[in-house]
C-alpha positions as CSV (number, residue, x, y, z in Angstrom):
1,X,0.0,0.0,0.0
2,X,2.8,2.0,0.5
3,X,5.3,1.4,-2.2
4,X,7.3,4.7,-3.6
5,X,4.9,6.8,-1.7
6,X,6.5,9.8,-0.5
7,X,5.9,10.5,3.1
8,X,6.9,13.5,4.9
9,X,7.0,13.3,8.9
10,X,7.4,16.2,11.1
11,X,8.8,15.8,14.6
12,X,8.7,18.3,17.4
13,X,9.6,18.5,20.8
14,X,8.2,16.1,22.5
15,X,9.7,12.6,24.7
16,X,8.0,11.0,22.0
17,X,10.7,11.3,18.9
18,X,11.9,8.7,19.9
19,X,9.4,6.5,18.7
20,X,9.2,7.6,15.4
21,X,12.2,6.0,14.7
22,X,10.7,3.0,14.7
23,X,7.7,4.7,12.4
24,X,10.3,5.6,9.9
25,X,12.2,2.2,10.0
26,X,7.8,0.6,9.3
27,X,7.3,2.7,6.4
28,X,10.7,2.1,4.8
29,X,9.6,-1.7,5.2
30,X,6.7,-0.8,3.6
31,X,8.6,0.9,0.4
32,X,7.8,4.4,1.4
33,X,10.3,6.8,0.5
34,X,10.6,9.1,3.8
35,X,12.0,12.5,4.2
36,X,11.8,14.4,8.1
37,X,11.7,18.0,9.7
38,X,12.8,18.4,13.1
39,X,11.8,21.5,15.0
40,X,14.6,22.9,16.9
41,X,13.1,21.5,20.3
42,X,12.6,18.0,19.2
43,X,16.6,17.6,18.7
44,X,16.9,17.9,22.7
45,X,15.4,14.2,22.5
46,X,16.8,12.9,19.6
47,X,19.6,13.5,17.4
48,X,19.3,14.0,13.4
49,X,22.0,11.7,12.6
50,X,19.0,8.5,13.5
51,X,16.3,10.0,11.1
52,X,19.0,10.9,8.5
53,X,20.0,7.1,8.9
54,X,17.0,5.2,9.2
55,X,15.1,7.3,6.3
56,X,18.4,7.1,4.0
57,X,17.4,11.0,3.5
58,X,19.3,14.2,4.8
59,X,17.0,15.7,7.7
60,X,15.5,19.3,7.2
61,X,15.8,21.9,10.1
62,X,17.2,24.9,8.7
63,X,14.1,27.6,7.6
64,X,16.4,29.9,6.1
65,X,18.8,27.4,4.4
66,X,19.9,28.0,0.8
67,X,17.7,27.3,-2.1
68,X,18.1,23.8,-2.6
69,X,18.5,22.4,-6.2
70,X,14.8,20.5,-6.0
71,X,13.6,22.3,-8.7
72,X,15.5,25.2,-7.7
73,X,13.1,26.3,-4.9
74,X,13.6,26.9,-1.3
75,X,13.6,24.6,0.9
76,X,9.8,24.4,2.4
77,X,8.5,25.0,-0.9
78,X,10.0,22.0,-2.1
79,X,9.2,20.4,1.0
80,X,5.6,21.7,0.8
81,X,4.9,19.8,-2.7
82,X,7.0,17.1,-1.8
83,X,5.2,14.3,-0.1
84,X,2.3,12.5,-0.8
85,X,1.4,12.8,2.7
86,X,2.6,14.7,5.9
87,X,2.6,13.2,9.3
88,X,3.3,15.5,12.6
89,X,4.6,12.9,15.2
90,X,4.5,14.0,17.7
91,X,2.5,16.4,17.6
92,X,2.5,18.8,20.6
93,X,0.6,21.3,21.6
94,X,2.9,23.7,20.6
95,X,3.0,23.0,16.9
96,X,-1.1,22.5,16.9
97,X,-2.0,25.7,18.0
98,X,0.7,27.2,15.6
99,X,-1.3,26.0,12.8
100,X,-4.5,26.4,14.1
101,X,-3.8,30.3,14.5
102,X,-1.8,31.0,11.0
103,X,1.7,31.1,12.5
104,X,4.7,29.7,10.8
105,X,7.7,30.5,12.6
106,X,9.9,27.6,11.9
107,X,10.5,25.5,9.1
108,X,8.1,22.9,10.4
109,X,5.3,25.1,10.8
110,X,6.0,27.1,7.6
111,X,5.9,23.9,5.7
112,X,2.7,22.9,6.7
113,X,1.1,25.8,5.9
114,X,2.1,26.1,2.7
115,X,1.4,22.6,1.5
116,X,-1.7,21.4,0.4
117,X,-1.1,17.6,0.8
118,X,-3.0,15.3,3.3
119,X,-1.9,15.9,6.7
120,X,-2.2,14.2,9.8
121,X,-2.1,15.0,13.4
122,X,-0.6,12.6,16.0
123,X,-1.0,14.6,19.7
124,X,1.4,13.9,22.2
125,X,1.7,15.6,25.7
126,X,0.7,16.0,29.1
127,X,-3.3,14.8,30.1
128,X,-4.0,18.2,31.2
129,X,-2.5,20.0,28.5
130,X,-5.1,17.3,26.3
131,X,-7.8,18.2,27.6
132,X,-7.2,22.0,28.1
133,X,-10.1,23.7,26.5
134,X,-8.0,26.2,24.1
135,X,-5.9,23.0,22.8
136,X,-9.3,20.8,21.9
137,X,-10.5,24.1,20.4
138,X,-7.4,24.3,18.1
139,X,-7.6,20.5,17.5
140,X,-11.6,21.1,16.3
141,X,-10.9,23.5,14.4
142,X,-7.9,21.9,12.4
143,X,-10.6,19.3,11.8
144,X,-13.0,21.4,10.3
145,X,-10.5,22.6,7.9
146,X,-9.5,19.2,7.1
147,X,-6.8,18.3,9.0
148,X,-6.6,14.3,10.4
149,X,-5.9,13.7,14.0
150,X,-5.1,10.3,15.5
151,X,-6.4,10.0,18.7
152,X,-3.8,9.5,21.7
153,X,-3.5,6.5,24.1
154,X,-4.4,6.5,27.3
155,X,-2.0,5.5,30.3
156,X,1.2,6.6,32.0
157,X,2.9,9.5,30.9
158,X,6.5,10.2,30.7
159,X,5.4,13.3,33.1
160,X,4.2,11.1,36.1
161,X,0.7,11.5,35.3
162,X,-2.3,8.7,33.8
163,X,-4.5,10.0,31.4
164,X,-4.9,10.7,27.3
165,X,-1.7,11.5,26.1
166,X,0.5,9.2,25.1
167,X,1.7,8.7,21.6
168,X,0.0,5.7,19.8
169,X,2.2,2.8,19.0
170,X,4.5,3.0,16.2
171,X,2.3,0.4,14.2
172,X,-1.0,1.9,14.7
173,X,0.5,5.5,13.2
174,X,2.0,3.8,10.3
175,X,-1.7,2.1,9.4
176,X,-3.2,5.1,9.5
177,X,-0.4,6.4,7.0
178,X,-0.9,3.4,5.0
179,X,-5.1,4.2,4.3
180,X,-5.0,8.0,4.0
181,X,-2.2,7.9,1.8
182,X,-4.9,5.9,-0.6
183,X,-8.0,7.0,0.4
184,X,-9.8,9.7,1.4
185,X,-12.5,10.2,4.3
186,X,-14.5,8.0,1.3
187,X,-17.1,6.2,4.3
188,X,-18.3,9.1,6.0
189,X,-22.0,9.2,6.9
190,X,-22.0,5.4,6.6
191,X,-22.5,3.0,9.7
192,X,-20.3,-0.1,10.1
193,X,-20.9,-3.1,11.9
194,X,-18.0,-5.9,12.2
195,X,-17.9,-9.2,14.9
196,X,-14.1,-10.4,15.4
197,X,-12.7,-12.9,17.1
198,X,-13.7,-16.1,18.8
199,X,-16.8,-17.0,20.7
200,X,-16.7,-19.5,23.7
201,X,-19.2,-22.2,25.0
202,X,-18.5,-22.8,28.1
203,X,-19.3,-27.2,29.6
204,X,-17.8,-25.9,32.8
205,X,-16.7,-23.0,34.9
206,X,-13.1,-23.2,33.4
207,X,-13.4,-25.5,29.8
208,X,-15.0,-24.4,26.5
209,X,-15.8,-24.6,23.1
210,X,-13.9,-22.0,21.0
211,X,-12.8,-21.5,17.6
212,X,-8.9,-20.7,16.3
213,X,-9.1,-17.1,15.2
214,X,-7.0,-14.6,16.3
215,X,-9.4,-11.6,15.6
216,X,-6.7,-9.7,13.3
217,X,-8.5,-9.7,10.2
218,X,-12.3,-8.4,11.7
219,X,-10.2,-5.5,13.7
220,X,-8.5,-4.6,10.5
221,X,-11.7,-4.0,8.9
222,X,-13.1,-2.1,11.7
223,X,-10.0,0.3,12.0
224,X,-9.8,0.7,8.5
225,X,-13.4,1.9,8.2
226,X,-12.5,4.2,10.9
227,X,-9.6,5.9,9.4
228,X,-11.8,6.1,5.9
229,X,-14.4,7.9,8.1
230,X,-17.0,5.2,8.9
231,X,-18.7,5.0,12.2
232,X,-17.7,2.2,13.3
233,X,-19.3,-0.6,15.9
234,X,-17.3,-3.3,16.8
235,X,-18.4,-6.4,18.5
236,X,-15.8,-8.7,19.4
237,X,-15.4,-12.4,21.1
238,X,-11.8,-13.3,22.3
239,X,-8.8,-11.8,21.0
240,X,-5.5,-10.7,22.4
241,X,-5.5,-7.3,20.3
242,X,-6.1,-4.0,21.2
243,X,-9.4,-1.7,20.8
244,X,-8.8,0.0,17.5
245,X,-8.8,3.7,17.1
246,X,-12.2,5.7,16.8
247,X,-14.1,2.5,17.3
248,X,-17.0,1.5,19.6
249,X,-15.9,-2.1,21.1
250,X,-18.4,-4.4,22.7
251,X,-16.9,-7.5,24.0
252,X,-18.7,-10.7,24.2
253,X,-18.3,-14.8,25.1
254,X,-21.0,-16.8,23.8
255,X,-22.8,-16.8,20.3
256,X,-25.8,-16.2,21.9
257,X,-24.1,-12.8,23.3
258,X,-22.8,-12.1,20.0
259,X,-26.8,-12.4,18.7
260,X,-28.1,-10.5,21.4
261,X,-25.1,-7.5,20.7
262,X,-25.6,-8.1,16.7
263,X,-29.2,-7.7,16.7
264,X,-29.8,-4.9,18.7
265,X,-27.1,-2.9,16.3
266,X,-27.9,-4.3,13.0
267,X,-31.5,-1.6,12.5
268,X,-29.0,1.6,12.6
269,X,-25.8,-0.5,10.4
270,X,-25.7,0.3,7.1
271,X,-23.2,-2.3,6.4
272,X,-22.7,-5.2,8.3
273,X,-19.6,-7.4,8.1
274,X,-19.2,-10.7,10.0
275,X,-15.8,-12.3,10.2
276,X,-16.0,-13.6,13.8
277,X,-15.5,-17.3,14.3
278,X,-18.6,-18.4,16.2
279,X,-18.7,-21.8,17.5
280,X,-21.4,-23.8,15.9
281,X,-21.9,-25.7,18.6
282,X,-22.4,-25.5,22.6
283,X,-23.2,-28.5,25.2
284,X,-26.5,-28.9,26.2
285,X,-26.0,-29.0,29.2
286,X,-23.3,-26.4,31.6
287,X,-21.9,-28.0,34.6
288,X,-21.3,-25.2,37.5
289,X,-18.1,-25.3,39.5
290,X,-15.2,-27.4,37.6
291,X,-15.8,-31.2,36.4
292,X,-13.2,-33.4,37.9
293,X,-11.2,-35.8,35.2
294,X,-13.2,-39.0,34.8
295,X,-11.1,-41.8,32.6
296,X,-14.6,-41.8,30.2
297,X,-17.3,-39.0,29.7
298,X,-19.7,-38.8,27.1
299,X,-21.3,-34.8,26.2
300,X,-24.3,-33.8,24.3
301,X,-23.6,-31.0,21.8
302,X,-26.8,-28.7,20.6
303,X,-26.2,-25.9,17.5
304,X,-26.0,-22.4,18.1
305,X,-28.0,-19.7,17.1
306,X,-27.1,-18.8,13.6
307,X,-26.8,-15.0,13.4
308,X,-25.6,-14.6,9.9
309,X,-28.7,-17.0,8.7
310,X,-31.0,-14.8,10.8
311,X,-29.8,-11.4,9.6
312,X,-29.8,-12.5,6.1
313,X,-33.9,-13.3,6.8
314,X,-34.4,-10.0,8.2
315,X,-31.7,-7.7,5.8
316,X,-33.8,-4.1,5.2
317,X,-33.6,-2.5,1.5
318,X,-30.0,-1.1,1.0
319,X,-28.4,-3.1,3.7
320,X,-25.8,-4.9,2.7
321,X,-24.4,-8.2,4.5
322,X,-20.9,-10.0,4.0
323,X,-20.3,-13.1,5.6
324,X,-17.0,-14.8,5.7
325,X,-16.0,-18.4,5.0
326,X,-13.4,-20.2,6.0
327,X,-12.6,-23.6,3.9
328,X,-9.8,-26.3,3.1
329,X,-11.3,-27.7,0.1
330,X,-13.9,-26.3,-3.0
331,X,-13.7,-23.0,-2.0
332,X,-15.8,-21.3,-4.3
333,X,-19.2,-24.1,-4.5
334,X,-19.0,-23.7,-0.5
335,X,-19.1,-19.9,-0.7
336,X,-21.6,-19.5,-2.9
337,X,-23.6,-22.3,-1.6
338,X,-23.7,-19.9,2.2
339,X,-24.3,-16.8,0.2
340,X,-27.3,-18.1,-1.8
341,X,-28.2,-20.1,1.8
342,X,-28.1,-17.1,4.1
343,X,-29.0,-14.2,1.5
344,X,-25.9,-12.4,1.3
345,X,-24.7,-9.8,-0.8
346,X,-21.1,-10.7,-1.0
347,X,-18.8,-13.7,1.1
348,X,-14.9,-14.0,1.4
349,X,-13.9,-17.0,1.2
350,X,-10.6,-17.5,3.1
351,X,-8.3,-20.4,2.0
352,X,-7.2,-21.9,5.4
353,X,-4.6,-24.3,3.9
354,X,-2.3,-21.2,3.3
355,X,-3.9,-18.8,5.9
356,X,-1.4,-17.1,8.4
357,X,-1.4,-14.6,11.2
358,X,-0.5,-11.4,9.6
359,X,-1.4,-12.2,6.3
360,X,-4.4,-14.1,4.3
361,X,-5.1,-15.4,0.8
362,X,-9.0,-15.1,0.3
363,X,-11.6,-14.8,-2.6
364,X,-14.2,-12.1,-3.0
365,X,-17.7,-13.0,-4.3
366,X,-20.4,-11.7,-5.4
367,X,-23.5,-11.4,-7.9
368,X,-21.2,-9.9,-10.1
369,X,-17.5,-10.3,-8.4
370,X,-14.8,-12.3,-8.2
371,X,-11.8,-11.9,-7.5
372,X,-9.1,-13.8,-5.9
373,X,-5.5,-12.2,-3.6
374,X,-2.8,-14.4,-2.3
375,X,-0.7,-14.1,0.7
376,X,-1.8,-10.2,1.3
377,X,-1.3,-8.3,4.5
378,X,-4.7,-8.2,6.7
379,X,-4.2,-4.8,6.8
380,X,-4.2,-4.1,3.4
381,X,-7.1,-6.9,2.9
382,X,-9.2,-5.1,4.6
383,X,-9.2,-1.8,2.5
384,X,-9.4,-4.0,-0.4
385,X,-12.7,-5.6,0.8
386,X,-14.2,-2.4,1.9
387,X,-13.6,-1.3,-2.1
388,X,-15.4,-4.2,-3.6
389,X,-18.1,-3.4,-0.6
390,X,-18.4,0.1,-1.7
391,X,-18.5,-0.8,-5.1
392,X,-21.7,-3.3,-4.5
393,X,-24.9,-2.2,-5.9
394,X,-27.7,-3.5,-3.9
């Protein structure tokens, strides 16, 4: 998703630099050609020499350096039409109300004023500078001019305190880098809702019934959706990943949870997109306490509720419903058998013989689609799911 794109990232001073070294050294892994500004401040935390060696590309400081031979213009004019997309990490409070209030002091600020590329926001700094009122005033109204923000973690701070703040992980910044460098805020006004992970039917107080799915590919999805502007529910079973950004998390165990959660979103979704692994089965009968080992025990298994079945009976005009599939064998008469079965209006068939945890070979279909990726990221999977979604006309 990234390959030869020309990214531009902005540091200023905040404890924070330091993790953008590791965002360079992800988007050079990625193919992205990477050029950086330090503010004057931000090289008390980190010296130049890193960024000019981990981005292969000298690092810009200097406002009033000479003009540089890129097409013979100074330097944040060049700079300015540069990049494909700009990135201030971190961004403190500092450099946003700079921006929000017209002032370009410094070559950092200077440059993104003048350009005209996407640019996005990632706040770091002290909880109570956050949440000061003239800071989320500047931050609203960089928004309403079109400026992306990624929303800071919450936890310790470097300062001592708990409490919005801290700079998002190096891998989260670079996806969002990865879908607005391609896309722009194309899902607005459009309601999302994804199930991830695994559900769990419990015999006893301690052993269950689950499914092998680490949740990766559903969160994708979600967070994707997010970043392209989507409001975004997500209703998740086990997983060991993190909320994504921007998105409404509801965790659940059983299927019968994952119903309950499902149906009482699925009026207000227009899109609904189920990719959790839900146990097809639960016992019929649930032991309290634990069951001691016996050398022979016999258990009664029952079906679970199918939701996918159910909100394929009750889909409203204009909805649209993706189911997933997972398969080892005649991939595409299975698929289309559950999309015909459960009224679908398009199913990914994943090819479990050659799935992975990162990345996933899969099969779009359709009425009218079909097409077929191998050994892709998840990350870039999703986007290219939400596409074909956005392309359906139903």
């Amino acid at each position: 998703m990234l390959k030869n794109k020309k990214i531009l990232i902005g540091i200023s001073g905040g404890i924070a630099a330091y993790k953008i070294v590791d965002v360079v050294s992800r988007l050079r892994q990625s193919n992205a050609i990477v050029k950086v500004i330090m503010t004057e401040h931000s090289k008390n935390f980190i010296h130049p020499l890193t960024f000019q060696t981990i981005s292969g590309n000298k690092v810009a400081n200097d406002l009033f350096s000479e003009i540089t031979s890129f097409y013979g213009k100074v330097e944040h004019i060049s700079l300015s039409d540069w990049p494909d997309l700009f990135l201030i990490a971190p961004a403190t409070a500092n450099i946003i109300g700079k921006v929000a209030n017209g002032i370009a002091d410094d070559l950092l600020s200077t440059v993104i004023i003048a350009t005209k590329v996407k640019t996005v926001f990632a706040p770091s700094m002290n909880v109570k500078m956050y949440e000061n009122v003239i800071v989320q005033q500047n931050i609203a109204k960089l928004k309403e001019l079109g400026y992306f923000f990624i929303r800071p973690d919450k936890g310790h701070l470097a300062c001592g305190y708990e409490g919005l703040g801290r700079l998002p992980q190096p891998k989260v910044i670079v996806d969002y880098v990865k879908v607005l460098s391609n896309y722009s805020y194309d899902l607005t006004n459009t309601k999302i809702l994804v199930t991830a992970g695994a559900t769990r039917e419990y015999w006893d107080e301690v052993r269950c019934i689950t499914n092998d799915s680490s949740g990766k590919m559903g969160y994708a999805i979600a967070q994707s959706a997010a970043i392209r502007g989507a409001k975004v529910t997500l209703i998740s079973g086990q997983t060991s990943l993190s909320n994504p950004k921007g998105v409404d998390v509801k965790q659940v165990i059983s299927a019968k949870e994952m119903y309950d959660a499902v149906m009482q979103y699925n009026k207000d979704s227009d899109i609904i997109i189920m990719t959790a692994a839900v146990a097809d089965y639960k016992f019929a009968e649930q032991i309290k306490g634990k069951m001691k080992k016996k050398n022979k025990i016999s258990v009664k298994l029952v079906s679970t509720i199918d939701t996918l079945k159910k909100l394929g009976s009750i889909k409203r005009q204009g909805q649209i419903l993706v189911g997933f599939a997972a398969e080892m064998e005649h991939l595409k008469k299975y698929a289309m058998i559950k999309m015909q079965e459960k009224n679908l209006d398009m199913i990914i068939a994943n090819d479990i013989s050659i799935a992975g945890q990162d990345n996933t070979s899969f099969t779009i279909f359709s009425k009218t689609v079909k097409n077929s990726f191998v050994n892709i990221p998840k990350f870039q999977a999703a986007n290219l799911i939400l596409d074909e979604i956005k392309n359906l006309n139903v």
